[in-house]
C-alpha positions in Angstrom: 0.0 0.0 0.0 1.2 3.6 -0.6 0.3 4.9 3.1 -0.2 4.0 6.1 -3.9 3.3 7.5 -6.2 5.5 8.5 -7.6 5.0 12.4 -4.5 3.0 14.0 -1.3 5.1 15.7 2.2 3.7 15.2 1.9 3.4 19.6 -0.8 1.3 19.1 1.5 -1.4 17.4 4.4 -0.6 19.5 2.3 -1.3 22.4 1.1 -4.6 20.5 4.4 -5.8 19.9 5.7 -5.6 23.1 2.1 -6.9 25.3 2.1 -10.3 22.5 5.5 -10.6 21.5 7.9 -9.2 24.3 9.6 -6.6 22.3 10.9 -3.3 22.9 10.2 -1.2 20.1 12.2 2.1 19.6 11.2 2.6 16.0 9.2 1.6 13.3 9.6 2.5 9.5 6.3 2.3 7.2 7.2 0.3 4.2 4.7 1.5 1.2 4.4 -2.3 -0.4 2.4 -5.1 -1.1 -1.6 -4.2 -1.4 -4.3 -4.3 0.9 -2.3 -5.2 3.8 0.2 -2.7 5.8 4.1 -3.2 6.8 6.6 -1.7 9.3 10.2 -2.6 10.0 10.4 -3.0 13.7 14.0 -2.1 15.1 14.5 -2.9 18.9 16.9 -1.3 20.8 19.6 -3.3 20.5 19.7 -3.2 16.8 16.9 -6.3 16.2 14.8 -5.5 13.3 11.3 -7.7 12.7 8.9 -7.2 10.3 5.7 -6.6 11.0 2.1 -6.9 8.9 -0.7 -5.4 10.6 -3.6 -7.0 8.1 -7.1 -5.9 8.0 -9.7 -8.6 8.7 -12.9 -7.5 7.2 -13.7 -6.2 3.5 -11.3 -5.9 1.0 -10.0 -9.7 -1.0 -11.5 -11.3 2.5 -14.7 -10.1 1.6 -15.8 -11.1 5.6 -17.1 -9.5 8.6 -13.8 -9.1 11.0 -14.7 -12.1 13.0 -14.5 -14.7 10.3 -11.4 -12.6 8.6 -9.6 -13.2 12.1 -10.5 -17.2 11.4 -9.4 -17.1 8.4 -6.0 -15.1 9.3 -5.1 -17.0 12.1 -5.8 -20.6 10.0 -3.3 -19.1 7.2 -0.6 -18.1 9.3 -1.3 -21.5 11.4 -0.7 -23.4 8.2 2.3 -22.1 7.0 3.8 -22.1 11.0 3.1 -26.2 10.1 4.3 -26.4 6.9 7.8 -24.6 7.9 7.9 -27.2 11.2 7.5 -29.9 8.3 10.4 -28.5 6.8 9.2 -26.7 3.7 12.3 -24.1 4.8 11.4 -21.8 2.3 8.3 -20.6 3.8 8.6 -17.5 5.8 6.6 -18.2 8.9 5.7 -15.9 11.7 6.5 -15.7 15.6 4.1 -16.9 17.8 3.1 -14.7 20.2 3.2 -15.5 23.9 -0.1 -16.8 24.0 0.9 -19.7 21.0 -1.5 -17.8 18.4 0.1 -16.8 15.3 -1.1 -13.4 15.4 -2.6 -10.5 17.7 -5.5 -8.8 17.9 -4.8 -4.9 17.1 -8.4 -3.1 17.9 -11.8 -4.5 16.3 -11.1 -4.8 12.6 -7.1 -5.2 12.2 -4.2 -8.0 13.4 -0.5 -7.5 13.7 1.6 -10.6 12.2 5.6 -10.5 13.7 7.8 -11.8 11.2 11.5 -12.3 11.5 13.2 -9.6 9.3 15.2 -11.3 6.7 18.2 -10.1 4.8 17.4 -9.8 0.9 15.5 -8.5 -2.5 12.4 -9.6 -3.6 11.3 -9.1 -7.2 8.8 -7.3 -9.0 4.7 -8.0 -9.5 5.2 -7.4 -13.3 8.5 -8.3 -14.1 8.9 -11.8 -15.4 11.3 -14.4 -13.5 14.4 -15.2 -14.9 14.1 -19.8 -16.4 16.5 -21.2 -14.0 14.7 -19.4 -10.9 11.3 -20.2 -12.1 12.4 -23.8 -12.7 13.3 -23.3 -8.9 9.8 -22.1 -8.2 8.1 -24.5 -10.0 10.2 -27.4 -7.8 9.2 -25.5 -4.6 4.9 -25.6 -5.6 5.4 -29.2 -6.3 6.8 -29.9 -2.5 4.3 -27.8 -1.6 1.3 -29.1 -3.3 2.7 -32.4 -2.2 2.4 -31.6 1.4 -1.1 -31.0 2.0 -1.7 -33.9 3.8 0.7 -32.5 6.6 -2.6 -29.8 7.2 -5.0 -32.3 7.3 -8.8 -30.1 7.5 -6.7 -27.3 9.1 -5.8 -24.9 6.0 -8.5 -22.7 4.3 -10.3 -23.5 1.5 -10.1 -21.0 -1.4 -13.0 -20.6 -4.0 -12.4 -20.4 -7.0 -15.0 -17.3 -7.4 -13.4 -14.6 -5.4 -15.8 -12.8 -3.3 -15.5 -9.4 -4.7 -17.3 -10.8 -7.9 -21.1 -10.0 -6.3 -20.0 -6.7 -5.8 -19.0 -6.2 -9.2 -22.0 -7.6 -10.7 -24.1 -5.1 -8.5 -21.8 -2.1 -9.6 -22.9 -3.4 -12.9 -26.7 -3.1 -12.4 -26.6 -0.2 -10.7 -25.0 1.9 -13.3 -28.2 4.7 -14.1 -27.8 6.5 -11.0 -25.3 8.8 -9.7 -23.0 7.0 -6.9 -22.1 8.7 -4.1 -19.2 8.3 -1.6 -16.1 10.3 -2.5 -14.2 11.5 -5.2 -13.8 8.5 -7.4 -17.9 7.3 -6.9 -18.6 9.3 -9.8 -15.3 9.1 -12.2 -15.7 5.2 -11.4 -19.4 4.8 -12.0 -18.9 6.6 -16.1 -15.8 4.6 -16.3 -17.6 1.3 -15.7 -20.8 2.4 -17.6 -18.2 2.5 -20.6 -17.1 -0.2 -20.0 -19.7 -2.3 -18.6 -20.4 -4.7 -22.1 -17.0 -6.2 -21.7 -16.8 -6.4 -18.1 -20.0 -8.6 -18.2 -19.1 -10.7 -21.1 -15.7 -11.4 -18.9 -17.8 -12.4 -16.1 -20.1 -15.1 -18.6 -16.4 -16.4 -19.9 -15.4 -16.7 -16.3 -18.0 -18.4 -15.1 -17.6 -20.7 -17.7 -14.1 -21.2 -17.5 -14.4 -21.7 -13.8 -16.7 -24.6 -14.0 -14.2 -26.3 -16.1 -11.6 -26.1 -13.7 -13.4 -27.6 -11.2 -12.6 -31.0 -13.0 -9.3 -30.7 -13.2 -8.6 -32.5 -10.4 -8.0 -32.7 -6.8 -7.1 -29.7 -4.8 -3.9 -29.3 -2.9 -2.7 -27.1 -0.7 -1.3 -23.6 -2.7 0.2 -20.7 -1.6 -2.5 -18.3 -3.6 0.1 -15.9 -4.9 3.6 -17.1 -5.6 4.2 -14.1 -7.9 7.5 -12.6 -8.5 7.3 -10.3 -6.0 6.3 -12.7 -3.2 9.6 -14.5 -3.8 12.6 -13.0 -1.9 16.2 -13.7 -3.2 17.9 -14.2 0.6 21.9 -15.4 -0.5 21.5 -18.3 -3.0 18.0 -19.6 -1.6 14.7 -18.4 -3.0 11.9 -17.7 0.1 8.1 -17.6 -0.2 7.1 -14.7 1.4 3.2 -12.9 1.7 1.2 -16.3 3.1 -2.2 -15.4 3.7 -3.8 -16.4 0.5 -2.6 -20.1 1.7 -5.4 -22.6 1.0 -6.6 -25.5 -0.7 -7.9 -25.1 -4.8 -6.6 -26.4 -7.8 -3.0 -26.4 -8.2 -3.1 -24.0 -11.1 -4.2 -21.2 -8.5 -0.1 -21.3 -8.0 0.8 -22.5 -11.2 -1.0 -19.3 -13.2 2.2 -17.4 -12.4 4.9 -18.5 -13.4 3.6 -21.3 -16.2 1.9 -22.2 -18.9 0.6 -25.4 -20.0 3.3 -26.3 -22.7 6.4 -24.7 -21.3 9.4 -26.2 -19.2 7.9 -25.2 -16.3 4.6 -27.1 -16.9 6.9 -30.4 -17.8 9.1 -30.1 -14.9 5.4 -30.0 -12.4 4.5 -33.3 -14.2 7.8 -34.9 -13.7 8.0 -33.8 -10.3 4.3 -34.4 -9.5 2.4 -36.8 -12.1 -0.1 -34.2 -12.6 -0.6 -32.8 -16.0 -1.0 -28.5 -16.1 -4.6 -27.7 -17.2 -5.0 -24.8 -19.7 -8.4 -24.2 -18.2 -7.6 -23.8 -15.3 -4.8 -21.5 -15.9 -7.2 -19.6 -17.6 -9.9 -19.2 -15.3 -6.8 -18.2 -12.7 -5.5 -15.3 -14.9 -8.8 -13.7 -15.8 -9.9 -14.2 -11.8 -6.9 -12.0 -10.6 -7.9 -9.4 -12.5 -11.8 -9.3 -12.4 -10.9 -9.8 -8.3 -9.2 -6.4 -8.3 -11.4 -4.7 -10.3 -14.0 -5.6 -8.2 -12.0 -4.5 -5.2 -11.4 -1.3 -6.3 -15.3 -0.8 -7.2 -16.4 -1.5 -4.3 -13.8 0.9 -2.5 -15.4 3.7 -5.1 -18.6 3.0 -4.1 -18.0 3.3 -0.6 -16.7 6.3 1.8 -13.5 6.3 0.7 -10.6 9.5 0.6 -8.6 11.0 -2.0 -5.1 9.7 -0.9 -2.1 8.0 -2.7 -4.0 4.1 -1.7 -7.1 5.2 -4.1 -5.4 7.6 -6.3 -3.6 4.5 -7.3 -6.2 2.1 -8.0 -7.9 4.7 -9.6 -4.5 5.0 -12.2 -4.9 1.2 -13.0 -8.6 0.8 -14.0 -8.3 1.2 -17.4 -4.8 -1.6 -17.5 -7.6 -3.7 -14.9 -10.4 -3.3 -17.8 -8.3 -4.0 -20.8 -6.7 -6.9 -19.6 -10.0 -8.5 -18.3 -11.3 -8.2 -22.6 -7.8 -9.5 -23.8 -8.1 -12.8 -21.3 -12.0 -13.1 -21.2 -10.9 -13.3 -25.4 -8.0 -15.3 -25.3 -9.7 -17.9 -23.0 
């Protein structure tokens, strides 16, 4: 995200951090990445440094009242805590707090996640991975998708509908009146209204790719975004990093990023795994992503929302959001 949240003070997560975790905070830097969820570098006194993710648990991708986003946080951050102490190494797990849950409460609708800081460079959302490291990657999802058993009915199950699509549909039949709730209701409303024909066409082809990929076979357990920039370069080892999405789907949920269906990367999953890479699927997972943020971002401009450098930004990619959703709901 490009700023900090609004409602929460930088004491209220030192205080956090030092009631669940033990820590003595002296400083914390805002670090204006990722999306949806916020990040800090904690530094203790004596140098330490931690980082930290303080996630909101209700709206947004999670699309849930702040209860069941808390259950469905803390069974994320559970699952990957298990999967490390199975020895999948290269997932980055967070500290338990003193009480043994994975995460803390921070007020009503937000969590704080503590995070040893580790040393290295992670890469970039749109910027394609170098073969040889996604050849690494693609041997990493096949250990992963090969553990699931080790979570038994613990991890989350991930849909293959994201929840922002309702809300999308809605924006979509409520285009003939004026929206009101800040300064994008407007812009956003004309701007779908123009582009509403393709938007819903992308929805029918999704909904028929979709029930395709149900068939593909049985789910595993995926990280839900193993894009480049959730893998951190640390030395010579490759990390996951960015574990909430964890949950069980299709394995092409991972697979979406970093192959296709013909490629090395496909043919090194099958050796590794026996399972054969469905273009389908990998279909209905690329035109998802992107009818998911739209449909985030609509319902933020449909909603009391700010003029700040968070919905400025979203604002900037609607038109890349709408054209890509016509090129995939065409190409699939």
């Amino acid at each position: 995200m490009k700023g900090p949240p609004a409602g929460i003070e930088e004491c209220d997560i030192v205080a956090a951090l030092a009631g669940h975790w033990g820590l003595a905070t002296i400083q914390l830097n805002y670090l204006a990445v990722g999306f949806g969820d916020h990040h800090w570098i904690a530094t203790e006194a004596e140098g330490r440094r931690w980082f930290v993710t303080v996630a909101e648990l209700g709206g947004g991708w999670r699309g849930a009242a702040p209860e069941q986003g808390w259950a469905d946080l803390r069974a994320a951050m559970g699952a990957v805590i298990a999967l490390r102490d199975a020895g999948l190494k290269f997932a980055s797990a967070p500290v338990p707090a003193h009480d043994g849950q994975p995460l803390a409460r921070l007020g009503d609708r937000r969590a704080a996640i503590l995070f040893p800081y580790l040393e290295g460079t992670a890469g970039t959302f749109s910027r394609r991975m170098p073969q040889r490291e996604r050849l690494a990657l693609i041997q990493m999802l096949a250990r992963l998708h090969g553990a699931t058993a080790v979570l038994g009915d613990a991890a989350p199950v991930r849909d293959l509908t994201p929840a922002s699509l309702p809300g999308l549909q809605a924006a979509l039949s409520d285009l003939g009146r004026p929206w009101a709730g800040g300064p994008y209701s407007e812009p956003g409303r004309q701007f779908l209204t123009r582009r509403a024909a393709g938007i819903a066409a992308a929805l029918e082809r999704f909904g028929d790719l979709a029930g395709q990929a149900a068939a593909s076979g049985p789910p595993v357990i995926t990280h839900g975004e193993p894009h480049p920039g959730n893998v951190l370069r640390s030395g010579s080892r490759l990390l996951l990093i960015d574990w909430d999405t964890v949950g069980i789907a299709p394995p092409e949920r991972d697979l979406w990023h970093v192959a296709g269906s013909d490629g090395p990367e496909a043919a090194l999953y099958f050796e590794l795994t026996g399972r054969v890479v469905s273009d389908v699927a990998l279909a209905a997972y690329r035109l998802r992503w992107q009818l998911d943020d739209l449909g985030l971002n609509v319902a933020l401009f449909r909603s009391p929302h700010a003029d700040d450098a968070n919905t400025a930004a979203m604002w900037a990619d609607l038109p890349r959001l709408a054209d890509d959703i016509t090129r995939l709901a065409d190409a699939g």
